[in-house]
Backbone as a printed PyTorch tensor [residue, N CA C, xyz], in Angstrom:
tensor([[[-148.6160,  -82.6550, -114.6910],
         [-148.3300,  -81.2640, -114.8930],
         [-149.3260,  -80.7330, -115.9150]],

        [[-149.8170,  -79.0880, -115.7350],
         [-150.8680,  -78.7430, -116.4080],
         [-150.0320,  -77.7110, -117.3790]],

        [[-150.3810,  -77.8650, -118.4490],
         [-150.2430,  -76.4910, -119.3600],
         [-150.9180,  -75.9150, -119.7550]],

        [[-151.3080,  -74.4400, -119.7540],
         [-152.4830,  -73.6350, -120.3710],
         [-151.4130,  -72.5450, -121.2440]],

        [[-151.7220,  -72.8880, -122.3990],
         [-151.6690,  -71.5050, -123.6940],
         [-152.4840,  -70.8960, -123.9130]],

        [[-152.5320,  -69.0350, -123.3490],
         [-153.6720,  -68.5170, -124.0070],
         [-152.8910,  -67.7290, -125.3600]],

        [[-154.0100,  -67.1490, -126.2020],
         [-153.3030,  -66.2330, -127.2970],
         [-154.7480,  -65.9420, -128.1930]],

        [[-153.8760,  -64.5830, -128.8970],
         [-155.4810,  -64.4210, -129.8760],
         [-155.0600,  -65.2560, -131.2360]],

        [[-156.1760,  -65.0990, -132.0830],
         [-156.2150,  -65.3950, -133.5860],
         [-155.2600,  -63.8190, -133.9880]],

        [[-154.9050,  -64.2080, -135.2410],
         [-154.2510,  -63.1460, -135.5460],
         [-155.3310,  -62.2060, -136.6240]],

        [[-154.9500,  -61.0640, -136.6590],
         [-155.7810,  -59.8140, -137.3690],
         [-156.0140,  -60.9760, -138.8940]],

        [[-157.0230,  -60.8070, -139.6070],
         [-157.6390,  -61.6030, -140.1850],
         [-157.6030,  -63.2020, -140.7400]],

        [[-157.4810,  -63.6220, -139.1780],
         [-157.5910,  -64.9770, -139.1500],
         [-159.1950,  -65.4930, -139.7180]],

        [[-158.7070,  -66.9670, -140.2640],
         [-160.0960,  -67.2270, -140.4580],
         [-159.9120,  -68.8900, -139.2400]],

        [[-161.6730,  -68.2150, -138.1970],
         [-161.7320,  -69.4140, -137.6390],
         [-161.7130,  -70.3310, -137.7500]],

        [[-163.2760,  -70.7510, -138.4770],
         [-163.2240,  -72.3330, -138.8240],
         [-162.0770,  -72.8760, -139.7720]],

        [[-160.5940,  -72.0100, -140.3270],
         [-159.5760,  -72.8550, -140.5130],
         [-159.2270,  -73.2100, -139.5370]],

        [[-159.0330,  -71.7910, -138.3210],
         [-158.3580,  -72.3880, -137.1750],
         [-158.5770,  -73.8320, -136.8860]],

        [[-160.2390,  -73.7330, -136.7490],
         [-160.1150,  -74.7780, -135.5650],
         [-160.1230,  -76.1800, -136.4420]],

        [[-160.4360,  -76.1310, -137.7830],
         [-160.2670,  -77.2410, -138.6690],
         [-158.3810,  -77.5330, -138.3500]],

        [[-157.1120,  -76.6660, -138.4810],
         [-156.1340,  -76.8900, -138.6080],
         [-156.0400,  -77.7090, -136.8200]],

        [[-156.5600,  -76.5760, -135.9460],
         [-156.4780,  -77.5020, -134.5980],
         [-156.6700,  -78.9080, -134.3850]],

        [[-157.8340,  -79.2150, -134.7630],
         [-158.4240,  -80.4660, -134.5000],
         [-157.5140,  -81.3570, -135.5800]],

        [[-157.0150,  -81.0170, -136.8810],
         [-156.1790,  -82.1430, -137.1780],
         [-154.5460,  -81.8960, -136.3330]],

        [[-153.9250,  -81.2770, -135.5400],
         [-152.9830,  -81.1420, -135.1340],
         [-153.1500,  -81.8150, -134.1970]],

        [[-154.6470,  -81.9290, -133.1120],
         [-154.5340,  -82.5010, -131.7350],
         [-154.4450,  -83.6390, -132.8060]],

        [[-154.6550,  -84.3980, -133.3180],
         [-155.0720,  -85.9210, -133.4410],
         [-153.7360,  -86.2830, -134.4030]],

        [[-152.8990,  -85.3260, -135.4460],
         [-152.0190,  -86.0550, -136.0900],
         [-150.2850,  -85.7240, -135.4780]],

        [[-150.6100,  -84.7060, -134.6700],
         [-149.0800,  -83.9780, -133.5160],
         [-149.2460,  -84.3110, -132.0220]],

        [[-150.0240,  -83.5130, -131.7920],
         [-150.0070,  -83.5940, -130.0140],
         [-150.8830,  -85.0410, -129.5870]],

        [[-151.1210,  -85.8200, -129.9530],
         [-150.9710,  -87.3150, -129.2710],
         [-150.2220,  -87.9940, -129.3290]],

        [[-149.6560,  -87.5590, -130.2500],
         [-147.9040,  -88.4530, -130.4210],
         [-147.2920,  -88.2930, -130.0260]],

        [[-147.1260,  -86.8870, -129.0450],
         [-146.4810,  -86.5450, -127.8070],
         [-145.7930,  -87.2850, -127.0130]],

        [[-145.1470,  -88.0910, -126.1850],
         [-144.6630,  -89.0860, -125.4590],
         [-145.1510,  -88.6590, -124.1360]],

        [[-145.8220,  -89.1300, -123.3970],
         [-146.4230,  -88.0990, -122.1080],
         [-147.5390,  -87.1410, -121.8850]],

        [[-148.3970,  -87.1790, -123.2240],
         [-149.6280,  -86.2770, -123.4180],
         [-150.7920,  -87.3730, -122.4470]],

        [[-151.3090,  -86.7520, -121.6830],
         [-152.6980,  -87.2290, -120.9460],
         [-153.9360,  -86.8470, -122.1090]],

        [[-153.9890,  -85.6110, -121.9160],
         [-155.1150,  -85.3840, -121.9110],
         [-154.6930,  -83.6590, -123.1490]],

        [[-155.7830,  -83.2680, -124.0730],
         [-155.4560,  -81.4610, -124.2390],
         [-156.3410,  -81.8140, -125.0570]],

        [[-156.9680,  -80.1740, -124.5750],
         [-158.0280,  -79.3330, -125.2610],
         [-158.1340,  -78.1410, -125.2460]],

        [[-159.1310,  -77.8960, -126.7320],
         [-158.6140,  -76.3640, -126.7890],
         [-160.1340,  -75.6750, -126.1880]],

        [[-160.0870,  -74.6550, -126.3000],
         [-161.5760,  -73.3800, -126.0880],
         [-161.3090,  -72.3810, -126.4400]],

        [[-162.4950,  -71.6040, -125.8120],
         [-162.6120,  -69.6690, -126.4010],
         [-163.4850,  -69.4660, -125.3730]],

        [[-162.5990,  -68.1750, -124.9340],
         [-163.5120,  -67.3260, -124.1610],
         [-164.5570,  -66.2860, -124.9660]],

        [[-165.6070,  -65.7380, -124.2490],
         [-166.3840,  -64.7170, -125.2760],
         [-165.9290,  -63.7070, -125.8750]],

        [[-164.4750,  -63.6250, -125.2540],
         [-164.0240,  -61.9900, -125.6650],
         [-162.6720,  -62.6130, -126.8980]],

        [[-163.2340,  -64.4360, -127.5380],
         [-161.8440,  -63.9510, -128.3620],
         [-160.7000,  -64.7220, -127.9580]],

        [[-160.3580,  -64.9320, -126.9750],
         [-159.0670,  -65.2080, -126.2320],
         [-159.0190,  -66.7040, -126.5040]],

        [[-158.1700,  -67.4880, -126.5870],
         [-158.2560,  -68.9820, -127.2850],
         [-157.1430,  -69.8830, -126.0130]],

        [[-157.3300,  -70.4440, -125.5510],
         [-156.9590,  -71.1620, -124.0180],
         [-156.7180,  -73.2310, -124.8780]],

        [[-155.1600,  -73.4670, -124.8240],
         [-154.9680,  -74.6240, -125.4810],
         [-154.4780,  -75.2860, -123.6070]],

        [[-155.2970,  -76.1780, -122.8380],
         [-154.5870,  -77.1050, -122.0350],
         [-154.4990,  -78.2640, -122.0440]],

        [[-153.2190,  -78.5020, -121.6340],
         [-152.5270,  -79.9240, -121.7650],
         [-152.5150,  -80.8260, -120.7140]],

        [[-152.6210,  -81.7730, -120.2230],
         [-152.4610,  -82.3060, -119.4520],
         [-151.3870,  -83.5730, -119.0410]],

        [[-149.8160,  -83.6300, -118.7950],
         [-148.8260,  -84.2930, -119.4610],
         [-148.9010,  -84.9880, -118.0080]],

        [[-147.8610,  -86.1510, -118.2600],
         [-147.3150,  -86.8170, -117.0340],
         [-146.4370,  -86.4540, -116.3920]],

        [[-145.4780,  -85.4860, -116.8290],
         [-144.7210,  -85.1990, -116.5380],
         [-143.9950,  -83.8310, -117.1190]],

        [[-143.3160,  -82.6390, -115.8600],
         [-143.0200,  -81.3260, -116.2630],
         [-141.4870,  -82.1380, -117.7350]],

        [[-140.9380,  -82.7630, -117.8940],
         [-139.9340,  -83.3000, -118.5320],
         [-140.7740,  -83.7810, -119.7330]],

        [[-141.9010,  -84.6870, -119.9030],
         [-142.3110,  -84.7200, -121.1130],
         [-142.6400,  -83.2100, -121.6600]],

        [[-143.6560,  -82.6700, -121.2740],
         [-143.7660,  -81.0330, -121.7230],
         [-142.7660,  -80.8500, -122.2520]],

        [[-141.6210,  -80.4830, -121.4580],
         [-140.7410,  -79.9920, -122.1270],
         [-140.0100,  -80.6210, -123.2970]],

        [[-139.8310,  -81.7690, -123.4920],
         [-139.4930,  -82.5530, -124.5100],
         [-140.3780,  -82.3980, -125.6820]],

        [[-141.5700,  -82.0460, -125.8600],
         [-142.8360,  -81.9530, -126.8970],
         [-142.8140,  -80.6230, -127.6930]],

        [[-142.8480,  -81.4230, -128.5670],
         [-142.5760,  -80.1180, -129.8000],
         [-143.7650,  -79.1120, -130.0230]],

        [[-143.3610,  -77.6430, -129.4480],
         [-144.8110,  -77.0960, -129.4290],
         [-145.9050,  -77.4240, -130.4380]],

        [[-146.7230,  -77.5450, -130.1950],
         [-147.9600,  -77.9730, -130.9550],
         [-148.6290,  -76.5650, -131.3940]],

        [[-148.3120,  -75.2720, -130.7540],
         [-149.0620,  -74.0680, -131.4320],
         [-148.0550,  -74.1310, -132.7990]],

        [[-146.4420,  -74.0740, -132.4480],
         [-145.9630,  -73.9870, -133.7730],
         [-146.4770,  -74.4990, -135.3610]],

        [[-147.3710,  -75.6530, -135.1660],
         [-147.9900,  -76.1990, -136.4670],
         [-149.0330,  -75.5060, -136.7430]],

        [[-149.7510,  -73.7800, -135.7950],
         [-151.0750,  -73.1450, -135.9470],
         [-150.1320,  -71.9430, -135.6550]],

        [[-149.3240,  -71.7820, -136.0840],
         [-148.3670,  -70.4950, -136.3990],
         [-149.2770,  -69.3520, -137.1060]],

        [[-149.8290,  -69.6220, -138.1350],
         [-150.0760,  -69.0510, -139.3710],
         [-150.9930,  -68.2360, -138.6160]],

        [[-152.0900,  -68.7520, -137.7760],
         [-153.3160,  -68.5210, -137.3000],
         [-153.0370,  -67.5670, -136.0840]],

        [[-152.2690,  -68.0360, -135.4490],
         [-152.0850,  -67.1960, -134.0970],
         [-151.0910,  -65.8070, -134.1720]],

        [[-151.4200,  -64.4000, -133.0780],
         [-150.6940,  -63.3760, -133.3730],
         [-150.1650,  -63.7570, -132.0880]],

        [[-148.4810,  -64.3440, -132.3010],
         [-147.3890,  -64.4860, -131.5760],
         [-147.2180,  -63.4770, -130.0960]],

        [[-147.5670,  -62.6870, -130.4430],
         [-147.1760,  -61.3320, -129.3790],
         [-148.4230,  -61.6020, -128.1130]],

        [[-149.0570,  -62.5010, -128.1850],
         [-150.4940,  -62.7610, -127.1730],
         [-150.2010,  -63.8630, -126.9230]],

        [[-149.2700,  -65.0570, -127.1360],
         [-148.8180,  -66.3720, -126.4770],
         [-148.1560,  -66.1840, -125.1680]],

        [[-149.0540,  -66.8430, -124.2800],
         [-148.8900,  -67.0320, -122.4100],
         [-148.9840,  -68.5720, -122.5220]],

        [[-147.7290,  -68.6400, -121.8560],
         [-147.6920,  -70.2690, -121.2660],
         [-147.6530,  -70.3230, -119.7800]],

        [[-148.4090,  -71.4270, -119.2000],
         [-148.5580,  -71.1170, -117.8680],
         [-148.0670,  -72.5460, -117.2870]],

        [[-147.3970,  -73.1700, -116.4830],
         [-147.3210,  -74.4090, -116.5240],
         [-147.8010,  -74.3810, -114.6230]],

        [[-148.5250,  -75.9430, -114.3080],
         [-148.9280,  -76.3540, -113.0530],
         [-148.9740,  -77.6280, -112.2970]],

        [[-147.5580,  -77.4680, -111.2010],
         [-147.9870,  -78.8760, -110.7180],
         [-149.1210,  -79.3020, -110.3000]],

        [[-149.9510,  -80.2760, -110.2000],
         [-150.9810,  -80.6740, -109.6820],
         [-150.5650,  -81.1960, -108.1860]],

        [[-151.4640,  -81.1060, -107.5670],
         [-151.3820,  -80.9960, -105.9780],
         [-152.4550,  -82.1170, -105.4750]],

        [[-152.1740,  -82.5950, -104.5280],
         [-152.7670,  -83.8700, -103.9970],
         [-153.8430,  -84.6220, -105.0610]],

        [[-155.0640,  -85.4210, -104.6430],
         [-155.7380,  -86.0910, -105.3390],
         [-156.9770,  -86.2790, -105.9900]]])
């Protein structure tokens, strides 16, 4: 199962905390996940910040403690889209 979070930074976010706070969250939260494959984050040019996950299962996801919640500070709440996707043949 796929998860994509998009959302903005919030009105005077500072990036390179962002992505300093990101990169220790993927490695000290979201691998400890029970069911995490695979997640990474990006940016589109216009801004827009895209977190996907890649789990074993729609039941682990849901069991996993959001991982934006620990980049709360950074993100403006009102622009969080969760998109979830079974994967289809091979």
């Amino acid at each position: 199962m796929i998860e994509n979070q998009t959302f903005r930074l919030a009105a005077g976010a500072d990036e390179a905390a962002f992505r300093a706070d990101d990169s220790r969250v993927q490695q000290e939260i979201a691998y400890r996940q029970p069911g995490i494959v695979r997640r990474t984050t990006a940016v589109s040019d216009d801004g827009e910040w895209l977190v996907s996950t890649l789990w074993e299962s729609r039941a682990h996801a849901d069991a996993a403690a959001s991982v934006l919640d620990a980049l709360a500070a950074h993100i403006d709440a009102s622009t969080i889209r969760t998109s979830r996707y079974d994967e289809v043949g091979g």
